[in-house]
C-alpha positions in Angstrom: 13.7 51.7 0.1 14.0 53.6 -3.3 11.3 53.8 -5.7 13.9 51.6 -8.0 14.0 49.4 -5.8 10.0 49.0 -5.1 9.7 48.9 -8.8 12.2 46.1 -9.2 10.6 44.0 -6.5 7.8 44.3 -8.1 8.8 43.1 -11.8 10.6 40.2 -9.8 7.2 38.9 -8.0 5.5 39.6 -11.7 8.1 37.5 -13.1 7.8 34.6 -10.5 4.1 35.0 -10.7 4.5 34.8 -14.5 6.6 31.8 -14.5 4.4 30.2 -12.1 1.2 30.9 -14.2 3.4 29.8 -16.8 4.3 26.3 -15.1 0.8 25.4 -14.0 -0.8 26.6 -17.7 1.9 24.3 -19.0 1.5 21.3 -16.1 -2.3 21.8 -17.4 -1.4 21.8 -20.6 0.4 18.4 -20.7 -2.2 17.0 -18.2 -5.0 17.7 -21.2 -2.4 16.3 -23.5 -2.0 13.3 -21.4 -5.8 12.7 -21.0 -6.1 13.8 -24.3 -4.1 10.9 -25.9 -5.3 9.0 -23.0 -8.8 9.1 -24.6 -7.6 8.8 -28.4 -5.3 5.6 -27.7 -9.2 4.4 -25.5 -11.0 5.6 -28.6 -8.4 3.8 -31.4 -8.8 0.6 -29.1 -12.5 0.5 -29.3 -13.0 1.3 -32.8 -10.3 -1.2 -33.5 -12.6 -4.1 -31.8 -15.5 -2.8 -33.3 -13.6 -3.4 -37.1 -12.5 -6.7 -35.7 -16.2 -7.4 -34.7 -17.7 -5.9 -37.7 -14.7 -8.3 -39.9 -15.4 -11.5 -37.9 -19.5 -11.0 -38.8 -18.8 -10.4 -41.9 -16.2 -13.4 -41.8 -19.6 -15.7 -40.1 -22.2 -14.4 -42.9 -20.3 -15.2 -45.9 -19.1 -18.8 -44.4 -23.1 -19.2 -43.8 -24.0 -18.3 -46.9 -21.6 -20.0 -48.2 -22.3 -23.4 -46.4 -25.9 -22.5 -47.2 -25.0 -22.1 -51.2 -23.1 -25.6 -51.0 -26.3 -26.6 -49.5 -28.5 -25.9 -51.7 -26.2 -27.2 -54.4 -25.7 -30.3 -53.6 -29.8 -30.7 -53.0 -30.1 -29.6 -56.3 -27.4 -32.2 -57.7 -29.6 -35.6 -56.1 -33.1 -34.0 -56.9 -31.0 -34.3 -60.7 -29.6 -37.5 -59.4 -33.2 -38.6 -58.3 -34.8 -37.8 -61.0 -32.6 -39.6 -63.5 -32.9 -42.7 -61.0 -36.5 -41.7 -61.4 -36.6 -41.7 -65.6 -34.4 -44.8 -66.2 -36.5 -46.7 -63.4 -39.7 -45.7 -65.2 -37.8 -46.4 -68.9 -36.9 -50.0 -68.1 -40.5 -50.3 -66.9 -42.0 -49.1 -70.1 -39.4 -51.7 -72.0 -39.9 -54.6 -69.9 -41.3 -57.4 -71.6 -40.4 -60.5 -68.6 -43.3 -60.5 -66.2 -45.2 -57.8 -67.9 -48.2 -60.5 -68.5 -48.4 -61.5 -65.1 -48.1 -57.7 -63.8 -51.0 -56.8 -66.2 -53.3 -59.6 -65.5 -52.8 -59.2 -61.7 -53.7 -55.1 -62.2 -56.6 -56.3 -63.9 -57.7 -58.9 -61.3 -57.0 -56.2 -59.0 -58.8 -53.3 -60.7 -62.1 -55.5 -61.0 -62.3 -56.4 -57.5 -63.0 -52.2 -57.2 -66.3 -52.7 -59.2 -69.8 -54.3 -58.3 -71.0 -54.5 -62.2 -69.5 -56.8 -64.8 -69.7 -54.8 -67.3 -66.4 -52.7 -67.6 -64.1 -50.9 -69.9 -60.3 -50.9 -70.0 -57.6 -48.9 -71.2 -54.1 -49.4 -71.7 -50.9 -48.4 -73.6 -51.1 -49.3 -77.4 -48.1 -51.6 -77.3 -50.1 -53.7 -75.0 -53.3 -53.8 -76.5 -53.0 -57.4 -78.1 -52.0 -58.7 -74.5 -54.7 -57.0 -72.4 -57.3 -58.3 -75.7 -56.0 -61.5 -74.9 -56.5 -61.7 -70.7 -60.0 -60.3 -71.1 -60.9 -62.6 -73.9 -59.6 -65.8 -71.6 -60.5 -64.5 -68.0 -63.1 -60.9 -68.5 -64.8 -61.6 -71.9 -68.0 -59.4 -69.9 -65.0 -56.5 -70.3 -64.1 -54.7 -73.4 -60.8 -53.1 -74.5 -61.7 -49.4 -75.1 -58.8 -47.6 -76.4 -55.0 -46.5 -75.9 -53.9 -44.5 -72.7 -50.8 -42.7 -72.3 -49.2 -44.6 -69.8 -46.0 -47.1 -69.4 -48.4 -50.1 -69.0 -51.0 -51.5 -66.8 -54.4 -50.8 -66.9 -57.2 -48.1 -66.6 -60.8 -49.7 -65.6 -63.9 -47.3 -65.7 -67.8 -48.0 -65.5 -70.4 -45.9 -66.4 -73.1 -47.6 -63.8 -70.8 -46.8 -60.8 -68.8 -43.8 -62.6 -66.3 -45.5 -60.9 -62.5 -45.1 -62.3 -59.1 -47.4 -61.1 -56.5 -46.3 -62.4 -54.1 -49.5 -62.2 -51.2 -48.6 -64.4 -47.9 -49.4 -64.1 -47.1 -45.3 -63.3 -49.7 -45.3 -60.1 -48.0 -48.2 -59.0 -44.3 -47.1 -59.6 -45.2 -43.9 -58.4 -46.3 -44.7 -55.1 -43.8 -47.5 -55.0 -40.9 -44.5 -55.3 -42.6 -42.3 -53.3 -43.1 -44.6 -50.3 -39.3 -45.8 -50.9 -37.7 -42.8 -51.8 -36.0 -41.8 -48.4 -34.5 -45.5 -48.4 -33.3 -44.9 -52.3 -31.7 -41.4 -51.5 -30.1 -43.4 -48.6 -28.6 -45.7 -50.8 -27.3 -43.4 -53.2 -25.9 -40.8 -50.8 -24.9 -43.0 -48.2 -21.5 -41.5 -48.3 -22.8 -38.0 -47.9 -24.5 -38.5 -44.9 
């Protein structure tokens, strides 16, 4: 065999050896390719459930807080609606003139039943002060009318022997009268709400 020959033989094997390498680096090649997209295309998929996770919590939170703001609206709306019930009730009490004798007398029965002595004073709104004069002059004449109160009517009894005060007016009474009865009024007036 000639040196040529030799020479050639060996450029041949170096060529297949070459293009062998060159096959497997490129088999390798598109194998990391392959995992490498295979991993991208994992990665896109996870990320894109994590923004449809992250969206949807977001989605729950603002639907809570909004539910939570209508909420808080429309408590805010009857306490209004409450307390206007509230102010025209306790109006048309201060303006009532039918039964407010008999009311008055029986607070000042009442109130006096709360005291041992005889001897007591009463208070009571200005506009009444003729009518309460006029039940302590024909049922209490031991009691004396001692002055105006702020108050939508009634009476206030105190004594200074038993520093005992009853406070009989017509606002204690409406005001444990609505407090006792104000689940069944918000009842009535949201009934449709509920």
């Amino acid at each position: 065999m000639s040196l040529d020959t030799v020479v050639e033989d060996i450029r041949d094997e170096a060529r297949a050896r070459a293009d062998t390498i060159r096959k497997e680096a490129e088999q390798e090649a598109d194998e990391i390719i392959a995992d490498a997209n295979e991993e991208a295309d994992r990665i896109v998929e996870e990320r894109e459930r994590e923004v449809e996770r992250t969206i949807e919590q977001e989605r729950e939170q603002r639907l809570s807080s909004a539910k939570l703001e209508a909420k808080q609206e429309r408590l805010g709306v009857r306490r209004d609606v409450l307390e206007s019930v509230r102010e025209s009730a306790r109006e048309r009490l201060a303006t009532r003139e039918e039964g407010r004798e008999e009311l008055t007398r029986a607070l000042l029965k009442d109130g006096a039943a709360e005291f041992e002595d005889d001897e007591l004073r009463v208070y009571g709104r200005g506009d009444d002060q003729e009518l309460i004069e006029s039940i302590i002059e024909s049922e209490f004449p031991e009691f004396e009318f001692a002055g105006e109160r702020d108050c939508l009517g009634g009476v206030i009894l105190e004594s200074d022997e038993s520093r005992v005060r009853v406070n009989n007016t017509f606002d204690s009474v409406f005001e444990d009268v609505w407090d006792d009865n104000l689940r069944e009024v918000s009842e009535q007036l949201f009934e449709s709400d509920q």
